[in-house]
Biotite code that builds the C-alpha atoms (Angstrom):
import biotite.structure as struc

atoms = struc.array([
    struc.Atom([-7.394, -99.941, 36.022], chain_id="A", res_id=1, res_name="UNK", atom_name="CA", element="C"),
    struc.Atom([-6.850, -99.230, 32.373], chain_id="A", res_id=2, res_name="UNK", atom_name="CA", element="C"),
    struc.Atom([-10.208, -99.137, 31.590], chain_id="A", res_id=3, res_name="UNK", atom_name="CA", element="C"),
    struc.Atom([-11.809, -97.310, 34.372], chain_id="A", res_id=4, res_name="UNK", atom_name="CA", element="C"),
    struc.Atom([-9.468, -94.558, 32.990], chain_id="A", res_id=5, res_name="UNK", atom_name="CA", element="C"),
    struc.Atom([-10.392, -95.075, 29.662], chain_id="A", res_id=6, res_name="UNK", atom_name="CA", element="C"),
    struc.Atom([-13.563, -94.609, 30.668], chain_id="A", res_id=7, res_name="UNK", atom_name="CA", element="C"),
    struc.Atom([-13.347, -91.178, 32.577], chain_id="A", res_id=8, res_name="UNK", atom_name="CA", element="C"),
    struc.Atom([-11.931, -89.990, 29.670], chain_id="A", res_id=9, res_name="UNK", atom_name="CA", element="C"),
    struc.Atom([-14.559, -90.763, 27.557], chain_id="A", res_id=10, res_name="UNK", atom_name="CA", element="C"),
    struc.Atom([-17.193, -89.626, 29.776], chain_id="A", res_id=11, res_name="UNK", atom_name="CA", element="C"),
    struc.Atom([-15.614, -86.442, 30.725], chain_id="A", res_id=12, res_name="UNK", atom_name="CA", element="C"),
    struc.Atom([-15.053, -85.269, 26.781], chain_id="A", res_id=13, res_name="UNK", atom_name="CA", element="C"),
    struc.Atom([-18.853, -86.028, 26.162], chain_id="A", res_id=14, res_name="UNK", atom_name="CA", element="C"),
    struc.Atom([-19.204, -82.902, 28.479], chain_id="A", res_id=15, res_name="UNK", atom_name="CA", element="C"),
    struc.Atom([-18.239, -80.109, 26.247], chain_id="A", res_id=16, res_name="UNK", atom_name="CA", element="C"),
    struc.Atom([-21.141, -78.346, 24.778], chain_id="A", res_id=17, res_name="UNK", atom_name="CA", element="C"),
    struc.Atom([-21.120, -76.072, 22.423], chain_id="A", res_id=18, res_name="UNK", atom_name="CA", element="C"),
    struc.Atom([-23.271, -72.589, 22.685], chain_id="A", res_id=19, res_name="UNK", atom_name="CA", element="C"),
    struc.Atom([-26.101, -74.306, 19.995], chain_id="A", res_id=20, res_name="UNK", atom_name="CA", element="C"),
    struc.Atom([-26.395, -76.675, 22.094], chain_id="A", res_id=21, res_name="UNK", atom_name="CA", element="C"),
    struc.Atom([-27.259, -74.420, 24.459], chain_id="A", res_id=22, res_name="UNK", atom_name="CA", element="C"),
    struc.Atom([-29.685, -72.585, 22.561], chain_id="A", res_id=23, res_name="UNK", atom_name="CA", element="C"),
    struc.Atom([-31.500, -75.768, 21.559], chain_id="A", res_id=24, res_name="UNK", atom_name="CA", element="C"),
    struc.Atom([-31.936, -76.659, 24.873], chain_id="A", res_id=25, res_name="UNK", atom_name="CA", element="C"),
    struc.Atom([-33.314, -73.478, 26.116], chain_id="A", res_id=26, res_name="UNK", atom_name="CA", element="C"),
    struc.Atom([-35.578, -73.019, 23.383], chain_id="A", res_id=27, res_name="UNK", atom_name="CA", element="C"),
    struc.Atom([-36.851, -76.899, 23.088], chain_id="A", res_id=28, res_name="UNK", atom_name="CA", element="C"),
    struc.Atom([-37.589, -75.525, 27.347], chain_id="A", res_id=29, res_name="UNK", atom_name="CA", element="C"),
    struc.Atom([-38.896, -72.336, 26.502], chain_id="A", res_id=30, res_name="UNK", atom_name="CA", element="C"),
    struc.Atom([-40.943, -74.313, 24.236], chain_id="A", res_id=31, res_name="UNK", atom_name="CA", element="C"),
    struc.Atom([-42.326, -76.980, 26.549], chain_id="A", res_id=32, res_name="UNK", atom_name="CA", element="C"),
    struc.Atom([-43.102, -74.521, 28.687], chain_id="A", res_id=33, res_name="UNK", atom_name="CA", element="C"),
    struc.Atom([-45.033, -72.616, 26.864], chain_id="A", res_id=34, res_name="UNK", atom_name="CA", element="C"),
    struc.Atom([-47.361, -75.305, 25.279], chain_id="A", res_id=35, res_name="UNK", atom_name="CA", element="C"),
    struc.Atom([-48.134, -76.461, 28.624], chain_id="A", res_id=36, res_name="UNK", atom_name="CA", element="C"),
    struc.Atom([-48.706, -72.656, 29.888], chain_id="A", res_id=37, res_name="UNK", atom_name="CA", element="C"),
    struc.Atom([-51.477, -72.742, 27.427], chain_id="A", res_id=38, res_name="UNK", atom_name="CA", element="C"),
    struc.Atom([-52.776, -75.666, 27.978], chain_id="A", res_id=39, res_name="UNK", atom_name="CA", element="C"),
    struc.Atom([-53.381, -74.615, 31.769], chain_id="A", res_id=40, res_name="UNK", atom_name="CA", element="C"),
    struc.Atom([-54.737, -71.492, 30.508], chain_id="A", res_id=41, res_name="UNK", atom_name="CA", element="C"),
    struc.Atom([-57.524, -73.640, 28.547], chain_id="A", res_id=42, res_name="UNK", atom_name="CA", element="C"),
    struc.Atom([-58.737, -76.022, 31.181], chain_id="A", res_id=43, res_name="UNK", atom_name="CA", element="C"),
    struc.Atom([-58.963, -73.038, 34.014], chain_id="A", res_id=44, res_name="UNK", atom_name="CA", element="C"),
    struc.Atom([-60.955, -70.951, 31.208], chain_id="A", res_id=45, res_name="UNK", atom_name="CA", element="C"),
    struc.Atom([-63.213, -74.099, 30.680], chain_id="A", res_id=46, res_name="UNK", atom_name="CA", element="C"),
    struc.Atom([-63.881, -74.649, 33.937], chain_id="A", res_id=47, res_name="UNK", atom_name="CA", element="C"),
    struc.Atom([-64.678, -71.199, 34.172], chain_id="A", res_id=48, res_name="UNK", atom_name="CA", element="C"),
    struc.Atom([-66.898, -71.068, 31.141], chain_id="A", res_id=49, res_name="UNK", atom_name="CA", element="C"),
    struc.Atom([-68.881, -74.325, 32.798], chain_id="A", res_id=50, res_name="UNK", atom_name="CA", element="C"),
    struc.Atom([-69.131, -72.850, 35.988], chain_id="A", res_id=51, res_name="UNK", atom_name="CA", element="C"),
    struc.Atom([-70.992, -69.683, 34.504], chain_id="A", res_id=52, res_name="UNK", atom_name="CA", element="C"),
    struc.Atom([-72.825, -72.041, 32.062], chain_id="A", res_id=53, res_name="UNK", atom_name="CA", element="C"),
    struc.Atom([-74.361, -74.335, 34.480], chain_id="A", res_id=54, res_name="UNK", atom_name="CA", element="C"),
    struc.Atom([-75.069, -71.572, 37.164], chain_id="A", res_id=55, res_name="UNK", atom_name="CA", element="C"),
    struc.Atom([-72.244, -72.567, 39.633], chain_id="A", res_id=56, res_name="UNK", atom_name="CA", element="C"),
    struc.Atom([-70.442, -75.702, 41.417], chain_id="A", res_id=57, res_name="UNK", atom_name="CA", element="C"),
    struc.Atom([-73.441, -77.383, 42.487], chain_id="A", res_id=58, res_name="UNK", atom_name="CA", element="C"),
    struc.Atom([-74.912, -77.073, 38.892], chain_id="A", res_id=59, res_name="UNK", atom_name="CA", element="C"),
    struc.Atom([-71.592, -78.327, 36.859], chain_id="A", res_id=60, res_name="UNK", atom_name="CA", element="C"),
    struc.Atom([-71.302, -81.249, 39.445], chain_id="A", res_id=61, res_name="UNK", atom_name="CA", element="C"),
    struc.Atom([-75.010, -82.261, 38.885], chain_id="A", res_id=62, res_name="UNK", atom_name="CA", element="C"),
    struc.Atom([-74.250, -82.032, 35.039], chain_id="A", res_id=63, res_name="UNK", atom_name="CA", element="C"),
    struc.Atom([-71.230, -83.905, 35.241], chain_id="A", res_id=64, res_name="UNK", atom_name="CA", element="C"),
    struc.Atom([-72.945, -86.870, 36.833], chain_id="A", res_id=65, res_name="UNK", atom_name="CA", element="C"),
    struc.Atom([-75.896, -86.650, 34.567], chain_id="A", res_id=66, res_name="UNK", atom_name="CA", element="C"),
    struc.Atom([-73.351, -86.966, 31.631], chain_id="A", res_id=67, res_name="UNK", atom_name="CA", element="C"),
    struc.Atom([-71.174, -89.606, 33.075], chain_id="A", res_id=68, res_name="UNK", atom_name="CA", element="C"),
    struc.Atom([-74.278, -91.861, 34.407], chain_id="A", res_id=69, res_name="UNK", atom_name="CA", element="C"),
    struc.Atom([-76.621, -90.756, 31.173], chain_id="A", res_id=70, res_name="UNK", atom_name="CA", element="C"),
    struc.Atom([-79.605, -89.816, 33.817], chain_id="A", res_id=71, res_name="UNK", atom_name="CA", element="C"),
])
């Protein structure tokens, strides 16, 4: 029984954080989120950029399996 207590106790002083703590977290979320923000941003602009490039759906899928096959 000792221990279990011991171990509450432990467990429940590792809870405290401190506002930087905080702050770190936020911004290492703010952060993540943001990188993978842009990184949606890019593929839904290349797609776009394809699509106009290859004169539609039909044309970037027929490219697509021209590059992946090498026909």
């Amino acid at each position: 029984m000792k221990t279990r207590t011991a171990i509450s106790r432990s467990a429940a002083a590792r809870k405290t954080e401190s506002p930087a703590d905080v702050l770190v977290y936020r911004a290492g979320l703010v952060g993540v989120g943001s990188v993978a923000c842009a990184i949606g941003l890019w593929a839904v602009a290349s797609l776009v950029g394809g699509l106009a490039a290859s004169g539609g759906p039909l044309g970037l899928a027929g490219a697509w399996v021209n590059a992946v096959f090498g026909i």
